[in-house]
N, C-alpha and C positions, 0 to 999 in steps of 0.2 A: 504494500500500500504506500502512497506517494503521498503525506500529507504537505501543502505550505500554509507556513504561518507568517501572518502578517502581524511583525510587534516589534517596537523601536526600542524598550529596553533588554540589552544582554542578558540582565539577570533573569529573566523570566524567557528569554528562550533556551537560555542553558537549562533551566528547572522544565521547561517543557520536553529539553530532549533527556534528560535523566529520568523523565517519569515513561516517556516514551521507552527509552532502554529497560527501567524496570516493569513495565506492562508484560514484559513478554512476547509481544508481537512483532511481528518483523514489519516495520516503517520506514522509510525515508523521507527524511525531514528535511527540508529546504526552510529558509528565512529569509526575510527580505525587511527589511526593518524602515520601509515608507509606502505610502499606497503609489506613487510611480514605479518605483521598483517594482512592486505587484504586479500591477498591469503590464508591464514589459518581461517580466518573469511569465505571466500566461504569455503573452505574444511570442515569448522565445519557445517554450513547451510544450503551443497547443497543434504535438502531433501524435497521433496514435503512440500509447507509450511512457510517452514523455507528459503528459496534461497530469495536475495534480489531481486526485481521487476524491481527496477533501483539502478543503482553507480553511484554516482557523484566525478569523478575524480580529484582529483589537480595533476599536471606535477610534481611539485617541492617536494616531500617526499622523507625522509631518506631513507635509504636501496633500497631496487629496487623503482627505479624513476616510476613516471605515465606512462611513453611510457614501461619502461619493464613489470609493472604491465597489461596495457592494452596486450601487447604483450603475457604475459601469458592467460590471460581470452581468447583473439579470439583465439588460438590456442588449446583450449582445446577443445575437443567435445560435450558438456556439457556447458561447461561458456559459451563458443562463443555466445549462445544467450540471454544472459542478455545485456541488453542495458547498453550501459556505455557513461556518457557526461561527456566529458572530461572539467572540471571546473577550470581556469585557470587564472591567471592575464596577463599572456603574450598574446599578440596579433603579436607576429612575425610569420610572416607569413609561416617560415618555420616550425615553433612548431603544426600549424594549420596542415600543408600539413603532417607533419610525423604523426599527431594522426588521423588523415583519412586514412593515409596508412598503418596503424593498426588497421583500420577498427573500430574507435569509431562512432558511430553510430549520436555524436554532438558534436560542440566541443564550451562553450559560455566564452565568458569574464565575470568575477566577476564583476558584478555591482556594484556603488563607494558609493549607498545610502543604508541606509536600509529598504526604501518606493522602491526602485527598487528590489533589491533583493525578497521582498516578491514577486511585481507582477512578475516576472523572477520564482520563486517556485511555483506559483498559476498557471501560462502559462503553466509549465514543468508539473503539475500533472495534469492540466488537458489536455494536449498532451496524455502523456503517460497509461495514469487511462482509461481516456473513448474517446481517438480520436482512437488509433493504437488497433491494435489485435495482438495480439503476438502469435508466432508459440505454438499451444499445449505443446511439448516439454519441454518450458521455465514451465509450472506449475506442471510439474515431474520432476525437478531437484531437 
């Protein structure tokens, strides 16, 4: 599974790929630590293969924010179905309602431990690996 995370502090993607490594599942994890990078990492990726499986979003990155970021992905014909979890510290309720009505497909609070965090990584892959089927489509991008 190919996940990218889009998140501009180190520390929190080093704790994402250590919870990643402790889940047990085999992932590759890419980061990109602004939402342009983002969008030119799918540009550079999206071939059979190479397209990430899942995004995990943070709201809060330099240059286009998480909502314009998202906003580009579901609008494209192509991104639109890469799942993307919008991965976020805020819990205001209106940050939740505007990244649903950009059609993120989840939207979780950072967990505050790094024993939560892994089971929160472990729950999400195996969600996404072996519960959902995803449209054909998504493995020819």
């Amino acid at each position: 599974m190919r996940v990218l995370v889009i998140e501009d502090h180190p520390a929190d993607v080093a704790l994402l790929q250590e919870a990643f490594n402790q889940s047990g599942i085999a992932v590759s994890m890419d980061a990109v630590p602004d939402g342009a990078e983002a969008l030119a990492y799918i540009r550079q990726h999206a071939m059979p293969g190479e397209a990430p499986h899942l995004i995990l979003l943070n709201l809060n990155v330099p240059g286009f924010d998480g909502f314009e970021v998202l906003e580009h992905l579901k609008t494209h014909p192509l991104w639109r179905l890469m799942p993307v979890i919008v991965f976020a510290a805020s819990e205001e309720p209106a940050d939740i309602q505007r990244a649903y009505d950009l059609q993120a497909n989840a939207y979780a609070v950072k967990p505050s431990t790094p024993e939560e965090l892994t089971m929160f990584v472990r729950h999400l892959c195996t969600y996404w690996c072996h519960t959902v089927t995803l449209p054909r489509a998504l493995a020819s991008v």
